[in-house]
TORBAVO-904926 format. One record per residue: x negated, z, y of N, C-alpha, C, O in turn; residue number from 1. Coordinates in steps of 0.02 Angstrom, whole numbers, plus 50000, padded with zeros to 5 digits. Example, Ala and Ser with C-alpha at 12.3 -4.5 7.8 and 13.67 -1.06 7.14 Angstrom:
REM residues 2
NODE    n_u    n_w    n_v   ca_u   ca_w   ca_v    c_u    c_w    c_v    o_u    o_w    o_v  num
NODE  49340  50390  49716  49385  50390  49775  49340  50390  49835  49288  50423  49834    1
NODE  49358  50354  49888  49316  50357  49947  49355  50394  50002  49330  50402  50057    2
END
This chain:
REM residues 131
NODE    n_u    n_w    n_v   ca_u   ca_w   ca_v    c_u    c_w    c_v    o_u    o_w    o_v  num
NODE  62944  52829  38187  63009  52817  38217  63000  52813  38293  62972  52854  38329    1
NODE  63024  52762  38308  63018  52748  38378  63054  52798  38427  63087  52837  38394    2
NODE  63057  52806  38481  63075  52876  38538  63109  52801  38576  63078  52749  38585    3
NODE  63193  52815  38598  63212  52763  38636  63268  52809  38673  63264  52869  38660    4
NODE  63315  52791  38713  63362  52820  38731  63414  52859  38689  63440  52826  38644    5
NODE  63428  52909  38696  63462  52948  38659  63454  52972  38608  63494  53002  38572    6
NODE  63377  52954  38597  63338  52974  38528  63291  53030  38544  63266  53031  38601    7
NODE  63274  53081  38495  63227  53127  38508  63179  53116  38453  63185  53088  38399    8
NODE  63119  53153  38489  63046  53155  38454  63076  53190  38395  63126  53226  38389    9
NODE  63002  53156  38323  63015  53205  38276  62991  53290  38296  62962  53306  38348   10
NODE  63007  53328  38251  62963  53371  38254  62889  53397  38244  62860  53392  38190   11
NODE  62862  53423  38297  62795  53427  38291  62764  53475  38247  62786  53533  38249   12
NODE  62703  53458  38196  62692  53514  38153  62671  53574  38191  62657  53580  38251   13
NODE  62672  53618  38140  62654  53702  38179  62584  53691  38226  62583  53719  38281   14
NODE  62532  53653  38207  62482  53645  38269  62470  53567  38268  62483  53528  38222   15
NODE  62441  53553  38329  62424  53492  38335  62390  53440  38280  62343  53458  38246   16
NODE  62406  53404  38277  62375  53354  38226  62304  53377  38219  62285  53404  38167   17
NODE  62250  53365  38289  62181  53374  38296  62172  53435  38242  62143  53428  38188   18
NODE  62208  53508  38271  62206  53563  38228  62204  53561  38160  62175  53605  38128   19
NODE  62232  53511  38131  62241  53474  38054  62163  53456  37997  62132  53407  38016   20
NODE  62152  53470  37974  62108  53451  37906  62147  53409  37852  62193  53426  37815   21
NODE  62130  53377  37856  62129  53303  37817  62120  53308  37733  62062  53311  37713   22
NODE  62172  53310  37685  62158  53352  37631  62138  53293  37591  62082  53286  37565   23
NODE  62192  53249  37586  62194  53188  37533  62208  53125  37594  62234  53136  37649   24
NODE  62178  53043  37564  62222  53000  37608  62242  52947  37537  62198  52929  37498   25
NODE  62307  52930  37529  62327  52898  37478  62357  52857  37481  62411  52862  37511   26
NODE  62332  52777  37444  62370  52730  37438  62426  52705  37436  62442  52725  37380   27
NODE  62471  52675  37456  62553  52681  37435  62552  52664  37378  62604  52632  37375   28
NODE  62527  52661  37324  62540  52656  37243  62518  52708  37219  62543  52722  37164   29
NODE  62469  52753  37246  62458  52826  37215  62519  52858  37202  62575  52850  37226   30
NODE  62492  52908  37148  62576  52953  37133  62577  52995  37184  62631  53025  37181   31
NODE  62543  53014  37234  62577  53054  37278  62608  53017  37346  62636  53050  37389   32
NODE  62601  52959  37349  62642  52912  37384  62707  52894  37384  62748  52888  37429   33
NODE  62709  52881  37301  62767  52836  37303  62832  52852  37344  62851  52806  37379   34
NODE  62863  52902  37345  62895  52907  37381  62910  52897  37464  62965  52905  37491   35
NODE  62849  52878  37496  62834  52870  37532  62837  52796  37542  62860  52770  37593   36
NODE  62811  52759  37486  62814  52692  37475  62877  52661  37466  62887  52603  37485   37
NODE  62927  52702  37433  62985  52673  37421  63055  52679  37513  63107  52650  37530   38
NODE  62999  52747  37552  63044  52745  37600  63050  52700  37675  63095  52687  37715   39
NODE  62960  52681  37668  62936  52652  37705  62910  52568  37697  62891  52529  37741   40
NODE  62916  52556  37621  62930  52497  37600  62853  52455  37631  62817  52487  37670   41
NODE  62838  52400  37616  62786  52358  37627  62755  52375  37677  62697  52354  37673   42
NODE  62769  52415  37743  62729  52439  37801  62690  52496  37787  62658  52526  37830   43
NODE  62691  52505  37744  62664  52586  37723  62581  52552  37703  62571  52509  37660   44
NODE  62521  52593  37753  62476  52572  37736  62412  52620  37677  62370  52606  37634   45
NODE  62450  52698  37722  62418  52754  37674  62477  52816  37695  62518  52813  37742   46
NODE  62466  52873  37644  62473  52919  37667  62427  52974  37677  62388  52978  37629   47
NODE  62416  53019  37722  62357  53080  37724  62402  53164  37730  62438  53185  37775   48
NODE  62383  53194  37675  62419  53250  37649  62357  53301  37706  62296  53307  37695   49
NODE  62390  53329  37756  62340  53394  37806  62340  53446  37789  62388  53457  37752   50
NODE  62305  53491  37799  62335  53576  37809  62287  53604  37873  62232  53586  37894   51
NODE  62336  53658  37892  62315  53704  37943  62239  53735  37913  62220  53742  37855   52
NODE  62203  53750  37976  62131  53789  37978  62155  53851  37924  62111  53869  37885   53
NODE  62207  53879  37920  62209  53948  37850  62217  53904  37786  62188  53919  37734   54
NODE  62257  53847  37790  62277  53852  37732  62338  53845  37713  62347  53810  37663   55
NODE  62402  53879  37750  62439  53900  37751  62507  53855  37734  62547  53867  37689   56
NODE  62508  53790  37793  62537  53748  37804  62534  53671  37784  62485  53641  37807   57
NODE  62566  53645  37757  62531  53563  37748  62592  53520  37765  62653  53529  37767   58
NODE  62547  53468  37778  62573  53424  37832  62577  53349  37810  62517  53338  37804   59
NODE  62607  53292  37796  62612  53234  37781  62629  53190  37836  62677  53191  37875   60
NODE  62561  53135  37826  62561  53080  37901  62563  53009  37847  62548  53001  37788   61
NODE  62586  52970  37893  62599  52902  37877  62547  52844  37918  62540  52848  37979   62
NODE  62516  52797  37885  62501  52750  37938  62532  52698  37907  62529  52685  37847   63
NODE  62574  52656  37968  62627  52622  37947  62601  52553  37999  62585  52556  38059   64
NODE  62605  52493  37954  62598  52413  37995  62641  52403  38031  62694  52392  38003   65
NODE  62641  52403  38111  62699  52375  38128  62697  52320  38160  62753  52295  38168   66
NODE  62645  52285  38186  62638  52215  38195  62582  52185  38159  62536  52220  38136   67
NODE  62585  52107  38153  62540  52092  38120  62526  52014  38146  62552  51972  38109   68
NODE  62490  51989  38205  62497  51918  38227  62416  51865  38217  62361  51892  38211   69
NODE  62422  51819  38217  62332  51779  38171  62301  51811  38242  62328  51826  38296   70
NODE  62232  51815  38216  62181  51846  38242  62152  51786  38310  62135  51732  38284   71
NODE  62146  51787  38377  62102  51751  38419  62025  51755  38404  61986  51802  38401   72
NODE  62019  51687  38395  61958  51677  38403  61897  51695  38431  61893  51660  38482   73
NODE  61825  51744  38427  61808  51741  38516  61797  51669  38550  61815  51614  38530   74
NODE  61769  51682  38595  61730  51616  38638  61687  51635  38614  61688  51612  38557   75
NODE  61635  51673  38622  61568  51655  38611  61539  51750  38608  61564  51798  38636   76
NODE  61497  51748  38577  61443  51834  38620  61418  51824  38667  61399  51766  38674   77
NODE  61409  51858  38707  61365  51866  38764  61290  51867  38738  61270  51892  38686   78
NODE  61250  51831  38793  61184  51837  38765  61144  51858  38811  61153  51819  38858   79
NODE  61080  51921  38836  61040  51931  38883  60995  51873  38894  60988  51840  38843   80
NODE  60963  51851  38944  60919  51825  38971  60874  51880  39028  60888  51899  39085   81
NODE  60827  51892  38991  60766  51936  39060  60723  51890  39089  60682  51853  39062   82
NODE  60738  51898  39157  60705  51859  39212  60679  51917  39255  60715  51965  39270   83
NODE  60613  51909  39275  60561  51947  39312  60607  51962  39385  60634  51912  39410   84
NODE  60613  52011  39409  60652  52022  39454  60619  51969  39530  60653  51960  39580   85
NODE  60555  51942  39522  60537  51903  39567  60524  51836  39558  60479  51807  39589   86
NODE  60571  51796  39502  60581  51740  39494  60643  51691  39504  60675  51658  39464   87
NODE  60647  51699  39565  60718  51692  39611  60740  51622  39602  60801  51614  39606   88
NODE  60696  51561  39590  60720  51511  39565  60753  51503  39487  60807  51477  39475   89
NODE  60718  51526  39449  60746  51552  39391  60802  51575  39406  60850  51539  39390   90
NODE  60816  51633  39436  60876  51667  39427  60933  51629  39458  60991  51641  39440   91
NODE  60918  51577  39512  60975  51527  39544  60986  51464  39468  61039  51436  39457   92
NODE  60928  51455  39430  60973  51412  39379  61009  51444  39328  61059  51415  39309   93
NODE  60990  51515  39292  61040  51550  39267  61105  51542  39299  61148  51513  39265   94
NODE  61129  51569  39378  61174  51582  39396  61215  51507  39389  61275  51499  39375   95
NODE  61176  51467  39400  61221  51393  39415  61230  51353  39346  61248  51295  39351   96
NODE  61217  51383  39270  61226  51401  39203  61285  51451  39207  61317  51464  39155   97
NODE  61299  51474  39254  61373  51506  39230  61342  51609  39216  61379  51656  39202   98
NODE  61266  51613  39228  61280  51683  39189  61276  51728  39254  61252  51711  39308   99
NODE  61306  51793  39235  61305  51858  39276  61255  51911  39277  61239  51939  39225  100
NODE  61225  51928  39341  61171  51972  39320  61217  52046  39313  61267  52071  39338  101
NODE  61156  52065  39254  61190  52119  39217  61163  52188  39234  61112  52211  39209  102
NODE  61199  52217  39276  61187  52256  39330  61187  52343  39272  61167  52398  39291  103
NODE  61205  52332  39229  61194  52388  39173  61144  52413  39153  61129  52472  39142  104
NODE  61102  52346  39144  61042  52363  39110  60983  52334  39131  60943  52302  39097  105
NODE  60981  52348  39186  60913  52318  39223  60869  52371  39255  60869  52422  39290  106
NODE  60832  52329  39221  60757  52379  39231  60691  52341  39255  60691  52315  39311  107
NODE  60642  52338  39218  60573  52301  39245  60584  52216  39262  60559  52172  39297  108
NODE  60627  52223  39220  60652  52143  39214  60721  52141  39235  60763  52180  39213  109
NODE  60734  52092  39281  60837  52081  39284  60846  52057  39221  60802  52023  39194  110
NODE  60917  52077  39185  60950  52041  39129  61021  52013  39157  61060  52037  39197  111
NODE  61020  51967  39128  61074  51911  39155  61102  51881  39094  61075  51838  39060  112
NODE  61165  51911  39082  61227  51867  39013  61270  51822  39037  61303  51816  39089  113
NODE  61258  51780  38965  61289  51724  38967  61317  51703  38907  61321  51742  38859  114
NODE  61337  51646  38905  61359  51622  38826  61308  51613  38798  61255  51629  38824  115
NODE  61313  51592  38751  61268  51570  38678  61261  51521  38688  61201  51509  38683  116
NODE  61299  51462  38708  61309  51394  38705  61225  51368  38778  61168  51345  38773  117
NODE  61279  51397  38846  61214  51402  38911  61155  51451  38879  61128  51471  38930  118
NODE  61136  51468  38847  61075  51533  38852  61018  51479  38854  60977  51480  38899  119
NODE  61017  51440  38813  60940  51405  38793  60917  51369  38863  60867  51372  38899  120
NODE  60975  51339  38864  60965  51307  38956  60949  51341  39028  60913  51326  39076  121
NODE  61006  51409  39010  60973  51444  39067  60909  51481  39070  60888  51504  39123  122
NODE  60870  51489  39001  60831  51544  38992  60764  51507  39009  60711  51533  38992  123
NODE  60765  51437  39046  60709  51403  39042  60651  51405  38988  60593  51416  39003  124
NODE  60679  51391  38905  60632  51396  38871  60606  51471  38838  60559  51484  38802  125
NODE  60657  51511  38866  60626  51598  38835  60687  51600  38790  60738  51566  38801  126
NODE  60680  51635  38747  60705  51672  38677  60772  51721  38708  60757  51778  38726  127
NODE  60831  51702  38714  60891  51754  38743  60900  51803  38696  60919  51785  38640  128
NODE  60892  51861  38707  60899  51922  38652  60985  51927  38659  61014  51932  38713  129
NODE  61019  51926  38590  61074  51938  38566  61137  52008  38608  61158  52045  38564  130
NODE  61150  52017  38642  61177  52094  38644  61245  52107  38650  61265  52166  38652  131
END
């Protein structure tokens, strides 16, 4: 339930969710759903039955769909290219290929990502490791 003006939070269980152990998680067609299924109707994705660290208390959570829009495409993965940190012409045709040196993970060698599409071109002929 959404929190909007003039609306209040539900109530919070006796301890925090985190505090919670995870007893059962059930389908909305399981029998311990249905009701759940019938209140929450086609958005209902599971339910998970908790209890407190004693024991004591149990607790019922919902995960509920609430948007659902077609998926974007990527562009491409990123791909490393390692260039010897003293092959400075190299590294000016990577750059003018479009890739960024990759200031994360550089070590004996600069690594420099790019698309998939530029890698073969910029890598002058070396093998672009995937990352």
């Amino acid at each position: 339930m959404a929190v909007g003006r003039g609306m209040t939070a539900p109530a919070q269980p006796p301890g925090a969710l985190g505090e919670l152990r995870m007893r059962k998680k059930q389908a909305p067609n399981s029998p311990g759903a249905l009701k759940l299924a019938r209140q929450h109707g086609a958005a209902l994705v599971c339910a998970r039955h908790r209890t407190d660290a004693r024991g004591d208390t149990r607790c019922t959570t919902v995960e509920l769909l609430v948007d659902q829009a077609p998926a974007q495409a990527r562009v491409g993965r990123a791909v490393d290219i390692r260039i010897g940190l003293n092959e400075r012409p190299l590294q000016g045709v990577v750059r003018a290929a479009g890739a960024r040196w990759a200031h994360w993970a550089a070590g004996p060698l600069g690594r420099w990502a790019t698309g998939p599409t530029a890698a073969p071109a910029a890598a002058g002929g070396r093998h672009p490791q995937t990352g």
